[in-house]
C-alpha positions as CSV (number, residue, x, y, z in Angstrom):
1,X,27.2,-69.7,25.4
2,X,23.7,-69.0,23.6
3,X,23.1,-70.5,20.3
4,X,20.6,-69.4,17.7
5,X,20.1,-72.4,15.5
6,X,20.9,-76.0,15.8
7,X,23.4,-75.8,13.1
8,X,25.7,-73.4,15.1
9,X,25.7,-76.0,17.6
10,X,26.8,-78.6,15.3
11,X,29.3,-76.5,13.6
12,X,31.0,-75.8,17.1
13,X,30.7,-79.5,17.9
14,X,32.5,-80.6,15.0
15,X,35.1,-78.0,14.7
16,X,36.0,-78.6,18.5
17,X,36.4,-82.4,17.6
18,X,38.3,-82.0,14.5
19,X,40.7,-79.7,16.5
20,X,41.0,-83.0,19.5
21,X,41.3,-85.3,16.5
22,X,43.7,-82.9,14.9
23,X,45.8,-82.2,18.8
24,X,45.6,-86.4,19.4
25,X,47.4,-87.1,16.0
26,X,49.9,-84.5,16.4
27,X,50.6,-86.0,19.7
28,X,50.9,-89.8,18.4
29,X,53.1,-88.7,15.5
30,X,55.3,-86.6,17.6
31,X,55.6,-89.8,20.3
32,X,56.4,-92.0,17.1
33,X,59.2,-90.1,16.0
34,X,60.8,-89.2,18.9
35,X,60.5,-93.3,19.7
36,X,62.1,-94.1,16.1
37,X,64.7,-91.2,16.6
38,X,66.1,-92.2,20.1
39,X,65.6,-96.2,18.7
40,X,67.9,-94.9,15.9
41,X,70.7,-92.9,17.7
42,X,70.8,-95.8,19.8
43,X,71.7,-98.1,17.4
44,X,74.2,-96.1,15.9
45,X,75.9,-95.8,19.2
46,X,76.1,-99.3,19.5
47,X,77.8,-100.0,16.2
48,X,80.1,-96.5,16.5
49,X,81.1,-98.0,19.8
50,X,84.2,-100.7,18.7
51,X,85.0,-98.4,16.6
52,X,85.3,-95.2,19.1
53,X,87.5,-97.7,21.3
54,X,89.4,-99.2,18.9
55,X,90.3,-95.0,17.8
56,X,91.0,-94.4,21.3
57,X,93.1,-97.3,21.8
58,X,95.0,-95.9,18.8
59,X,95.4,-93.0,20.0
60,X,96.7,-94.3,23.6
61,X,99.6,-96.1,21.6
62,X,100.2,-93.4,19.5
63,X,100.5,-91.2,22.5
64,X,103.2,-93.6,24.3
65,X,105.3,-94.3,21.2
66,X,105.5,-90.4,20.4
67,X,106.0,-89.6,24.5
68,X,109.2,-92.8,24.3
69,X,110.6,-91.2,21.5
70,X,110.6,-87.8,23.0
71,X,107.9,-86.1,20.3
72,X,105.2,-84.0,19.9
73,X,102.2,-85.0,17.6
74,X,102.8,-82.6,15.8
75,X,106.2,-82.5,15.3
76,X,106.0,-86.5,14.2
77,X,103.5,-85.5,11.6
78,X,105.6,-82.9,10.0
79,X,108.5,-85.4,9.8
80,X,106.5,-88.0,8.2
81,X,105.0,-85.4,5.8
82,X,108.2,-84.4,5.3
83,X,109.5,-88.4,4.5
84,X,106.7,-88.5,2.6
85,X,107.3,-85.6,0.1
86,X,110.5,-86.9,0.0
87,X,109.5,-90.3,-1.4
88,X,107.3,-88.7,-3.7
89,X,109.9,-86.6,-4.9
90,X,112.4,-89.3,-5.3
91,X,110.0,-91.4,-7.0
92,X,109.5,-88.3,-9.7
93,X,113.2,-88.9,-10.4
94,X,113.7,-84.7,-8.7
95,X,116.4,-84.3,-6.7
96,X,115.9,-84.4,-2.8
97,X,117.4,-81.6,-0.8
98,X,118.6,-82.7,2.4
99,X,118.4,-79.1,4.1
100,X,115.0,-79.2,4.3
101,X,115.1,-81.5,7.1
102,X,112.8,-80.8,9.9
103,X,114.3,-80.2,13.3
């Protein structure tokens, strides 16, 4: 490539260098936050863990005592909405109306 002047040269030199200084620092930053991202998700994980297993244990007994009684999940939680709208009622002095019983 043919320059005319000196200062064209110079202006190319410096533009090309800004554009490496401007490439490298996109680089570093992009590094740096995918390092303090994955840094972060891991720690979460760690602390979600005891609590993800303590869920799924939970959920392992809840599974058991439903499949002893002989229920579905979600015919256990309509009975205990059920109790519970019951209570409530009760509690309002209304009268409770024992035909609405779920089978």
């Amino acid at each position: 490539m043919r320059f005319r002047s000196f200062r064209g040269r110079l202006v190319i030199v410096f533009v090309g260098l800004f554009a490496v200084i401007q490439a490298t620092c996109f680089l570093v930053v992009a590094v740096a936050v995918r390092t303090s991202a994955r840094k972060e998700i891991n720690e979460e994980l760690r602390l979600a863990r005891p609590i993800g297993i303590a869920a799924s244990a939970e959920r392992h007994h809840k599974a058991k005592f439903l499949a002893r009684i002989g229920m579905t999940e979600s015919e256990y939680g309509r009975r205990r909405r059920y109790v519970r709208r019951q209570k409530i009622l009760a509690g309002r002095g209304l009268p409770v109306v024992p035909s609405l019983v779920p089978k």
